[in-house]
N, C-alpha and C positions, 0 to 999 in steps of 0.2 A: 334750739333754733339757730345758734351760731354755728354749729355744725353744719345744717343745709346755708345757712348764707355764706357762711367762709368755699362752702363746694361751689356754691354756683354763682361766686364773683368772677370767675372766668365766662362766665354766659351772660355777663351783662346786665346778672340781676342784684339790682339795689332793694332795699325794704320794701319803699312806695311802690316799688313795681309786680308786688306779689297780686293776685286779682283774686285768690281766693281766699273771701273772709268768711264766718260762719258767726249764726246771729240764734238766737232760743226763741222763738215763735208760738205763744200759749194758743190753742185751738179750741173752740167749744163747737160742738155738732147741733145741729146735722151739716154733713157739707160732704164734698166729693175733692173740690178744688180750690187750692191756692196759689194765688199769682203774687211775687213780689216783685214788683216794676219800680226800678232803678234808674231809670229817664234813660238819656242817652249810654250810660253802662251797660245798659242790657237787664236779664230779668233772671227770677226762679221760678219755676212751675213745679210742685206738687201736686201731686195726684194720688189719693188714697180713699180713705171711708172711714169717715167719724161718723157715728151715730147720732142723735138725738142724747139730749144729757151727759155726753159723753165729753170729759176734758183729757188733751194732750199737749205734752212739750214737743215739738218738733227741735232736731238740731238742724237747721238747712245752710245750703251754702248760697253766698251773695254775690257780686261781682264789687261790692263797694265797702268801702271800711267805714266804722262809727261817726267818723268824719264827717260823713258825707249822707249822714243818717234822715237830712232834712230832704232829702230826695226819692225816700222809699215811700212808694203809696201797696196799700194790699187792697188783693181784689178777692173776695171769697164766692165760689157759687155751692149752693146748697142749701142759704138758710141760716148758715149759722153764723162763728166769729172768729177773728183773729188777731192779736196783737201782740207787739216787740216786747217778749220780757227779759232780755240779756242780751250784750254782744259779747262774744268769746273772743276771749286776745289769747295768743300764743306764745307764752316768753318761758318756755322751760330751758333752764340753761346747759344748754351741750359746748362740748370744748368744739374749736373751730381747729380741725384734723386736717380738712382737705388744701392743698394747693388751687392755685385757677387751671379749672381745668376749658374745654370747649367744647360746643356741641352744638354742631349745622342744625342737627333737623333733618326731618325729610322736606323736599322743595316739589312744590307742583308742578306736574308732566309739563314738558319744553311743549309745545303747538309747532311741531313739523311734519314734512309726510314721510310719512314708514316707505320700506322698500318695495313693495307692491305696487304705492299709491305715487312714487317715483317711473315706476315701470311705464307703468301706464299713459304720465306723462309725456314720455318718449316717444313710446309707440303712438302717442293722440300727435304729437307733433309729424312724426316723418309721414303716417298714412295723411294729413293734413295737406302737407309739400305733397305730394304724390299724386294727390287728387283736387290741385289747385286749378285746373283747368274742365276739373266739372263740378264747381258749385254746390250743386244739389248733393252730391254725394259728400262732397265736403263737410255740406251744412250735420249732413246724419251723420257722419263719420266723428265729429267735433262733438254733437250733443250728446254720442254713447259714450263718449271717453270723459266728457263734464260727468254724466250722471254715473258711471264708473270711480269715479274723484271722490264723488256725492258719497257713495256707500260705501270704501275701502275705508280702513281704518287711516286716520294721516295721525294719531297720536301716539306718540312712544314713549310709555312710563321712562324715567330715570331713575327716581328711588322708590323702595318702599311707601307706603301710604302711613307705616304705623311703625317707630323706632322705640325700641326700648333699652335700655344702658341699665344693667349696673355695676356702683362706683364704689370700690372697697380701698380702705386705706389703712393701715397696721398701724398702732403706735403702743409701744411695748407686747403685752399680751392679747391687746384687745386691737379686734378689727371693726370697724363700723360702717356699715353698707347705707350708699341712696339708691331708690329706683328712681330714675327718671323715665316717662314716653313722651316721645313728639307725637306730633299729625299735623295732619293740614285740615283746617275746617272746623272740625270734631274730635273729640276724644270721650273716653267712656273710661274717669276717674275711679278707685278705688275710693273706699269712703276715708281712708288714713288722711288722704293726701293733703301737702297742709301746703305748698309753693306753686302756683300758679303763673306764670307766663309770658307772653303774647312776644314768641321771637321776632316776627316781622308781620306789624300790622297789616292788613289789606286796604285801610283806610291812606288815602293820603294826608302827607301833610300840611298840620292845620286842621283839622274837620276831626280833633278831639280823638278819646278814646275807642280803641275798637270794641265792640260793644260783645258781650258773653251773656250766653243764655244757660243756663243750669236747667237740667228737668232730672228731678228726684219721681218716681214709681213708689210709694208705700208697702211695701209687702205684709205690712201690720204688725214692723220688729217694733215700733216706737218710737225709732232715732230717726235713721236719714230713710228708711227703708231700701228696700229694691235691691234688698240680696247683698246693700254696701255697696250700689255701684252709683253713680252722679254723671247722668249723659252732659255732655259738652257742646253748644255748636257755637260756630264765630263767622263772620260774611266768609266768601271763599276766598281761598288762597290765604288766608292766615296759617301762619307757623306756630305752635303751640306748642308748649312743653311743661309736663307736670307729675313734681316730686314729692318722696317723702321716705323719710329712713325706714330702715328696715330692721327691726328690732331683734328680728331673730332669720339669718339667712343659713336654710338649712345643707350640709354636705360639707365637704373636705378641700381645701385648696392647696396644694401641699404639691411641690416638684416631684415627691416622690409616688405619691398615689392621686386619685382627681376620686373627687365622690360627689360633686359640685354638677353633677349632669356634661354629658358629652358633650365639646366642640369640634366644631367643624374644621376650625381654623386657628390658629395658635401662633401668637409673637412672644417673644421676651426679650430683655433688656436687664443685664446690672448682673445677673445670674455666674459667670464667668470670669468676670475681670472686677473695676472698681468702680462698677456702676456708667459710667460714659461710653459705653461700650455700644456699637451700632444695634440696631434691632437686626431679632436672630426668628428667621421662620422655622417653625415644627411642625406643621402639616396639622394634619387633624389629630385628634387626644381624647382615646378611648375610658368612658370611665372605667374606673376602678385600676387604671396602669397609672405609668409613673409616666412623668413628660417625654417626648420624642425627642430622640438626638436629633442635631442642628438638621436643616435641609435648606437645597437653594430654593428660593421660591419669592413672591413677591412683597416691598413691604406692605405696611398697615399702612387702613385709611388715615390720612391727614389728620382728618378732623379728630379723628379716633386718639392718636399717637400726641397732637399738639401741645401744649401746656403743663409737661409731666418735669417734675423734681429730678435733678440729677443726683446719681449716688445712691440710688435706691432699686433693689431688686421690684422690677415692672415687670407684669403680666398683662397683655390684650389678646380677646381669643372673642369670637363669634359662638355664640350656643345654638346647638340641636333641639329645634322645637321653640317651647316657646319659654323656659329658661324656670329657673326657682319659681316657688311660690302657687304654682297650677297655674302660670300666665291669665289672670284675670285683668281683663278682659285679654284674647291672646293679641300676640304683637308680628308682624311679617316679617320684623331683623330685631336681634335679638346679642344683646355685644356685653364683655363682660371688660372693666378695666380697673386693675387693682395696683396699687403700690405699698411695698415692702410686701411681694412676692418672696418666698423661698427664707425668708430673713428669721424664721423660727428653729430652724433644722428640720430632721428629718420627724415623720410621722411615724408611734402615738406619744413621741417625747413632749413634744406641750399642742396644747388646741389650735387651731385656728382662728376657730371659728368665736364669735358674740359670746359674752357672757353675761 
């Protein structure tokens, strides 16, 4: 665990601010549904099929810690039963690798009008002036450029809806990878995921936590079900972002060959000189080649590049698709950023990769 809190004390995240705890839930059947209602925290819904005489553990995830345990009510429909037989704590001790690193997020579409619904504008204003000396034509001229307004798109995404990073960092022979995704709203967890959240609440403040709603699907594995996925939703406009190492990240990272899945886009840094050296663009990096000589080209995103250790051969490059692992659930950007890049020699003299 000090390995994800040492990563993401550049994001602002403290202990108490993890929002995903997970609790052991004995079930007896018959029943279809269970609700854990966590007052103003927000709630879990299960949904599966216990039979009749039939007993289960459920593993489910909460939005509150044991703390706060005198706040959980359960609701069952079916018939049957349910109640608290463990809360799971997390304290496996991992060494704390990473630097602080940062991470925006994706931010929800700015509310302006697109180039079209600008056009239009225009044109509604000078036909306006033009026909101010007949009224009537005015009046019609004014309500097709309003209802024009009405049905043109006026909103212009900025980022991605769904950001995915992952965060590798070298120390001696071992690498150790986190996945981090944002969203805004919603997210649709992996069941590993053990760091939870809330970049920027939607709530104002004052008016308490923002509230998380968990819905687990049963597909009748026993655990969390539903394939290991844990949907997410939080009021709108919440920033959201949820981690969890990666125990084994499969492919090659190496200057000399990439086996890591193709990028689109490639920076480095420390590669050349003594590490302080400006960030250097290579274009895009085909798998299975070795890294592209320098090019001019633009740098890496801020957000991306921020918070990085000097003295240390750096790697940030955007991935093709939806990145390691079969992109569960997939993600629309997709970013890889590693430190002590290049810092093994060349490849198949020693691994890269997890052991």
């Amino acid at each position: 665990m000090m390995f994800l809190l040492g990563i993401l004390v550049g994001l602002g995240l403290a202990p108490q601010d993890n929002r995903l705890q997970r609790l052991e839930l004995r079930v007896q059947g018959p029943l279809s549904e269970v609700r854990l209602d966590c007052g103003s925290a927000g709630a879990t819904l299960w949904r599966g099929e216990i039979l009749g005489g039939e007993s289960r553990v459920l593993t489910l995830p909460v939005p509150i810690s044991k703390a706060r345990a005198g706040e959980l009510t359960i609701e069952v429909r079916g018939g049957g039963s349910a109640e608290v037989e463990s809360w799971l704590v997390e304290n496996a001790p991992l060494p704390r690798f990473l630097q602080a690193r940062s991470l925006s997020g994706p931010r929800p579409p700015v509310r302006r009008l697109g180039l079209s619904a600008a056009l239009m504008l225009v044109l509604a204003g000078i036909g306006g002036l033009g026909l101010r000396r007949r009224p009537r034509w005015a009046l019609v001229w004014g309500s097709a450029g309003a209802l024009a307004l009405v049905l043109l798109p006026r909103t212009e995404a900025t980022t991605p809806e769904a950001l995915r990073i992952f965060e590798g960092q070298r120390e001696g022979q071992t690498i150790r990878w986190l996945r981090t995704d944002a969203g805004i709203a919603s997210l649709i967890l992996p069941e590993q995921t053990s760091l939870l959240r809330v970049l920027t609440p939607a709530l104002a403040p004052g008016q308490g936590s923002t509230p998380i709603n968990f819905t687990v699907d049963d597909g009748g594995s026993g655990g969390a079900g539903g394939g290991g996925l844990i949907g997410l939703s939080t009021p709108a406009g919440t920033r959201l972002a949820a981690s969890f190492e990666c125990r084994r990240l499969m492919g090659i990272l190496q200057p000399d060959v990439l086996g890591f899945g193709s990028l689109t886009r490639v920076w480095s840094r420390g590669l050349y000189g003594d590490g302080n050296d400006p960030w250097i663009y290579h274009g895009p990096w085909a798998l299975g080649t070795a890294l592209p000589s320098p090019l001019p080209g633009p740098a890496p995103p801020g957000w991306l590049s921020a918070g990085l250790p000097q003295g240390r051969g750096i790697l940030l490059a955007r991935v093709a698709g939806t990145g390691p692992g079969g992109g569960d659930p997939p993600a629309e950007s997709v970013w890889v950023r590693m430190v002590g890049f290049g810092e093994l020699g060349p490849w198949p003299v020693r691994r890269p990769l997890d052991r």
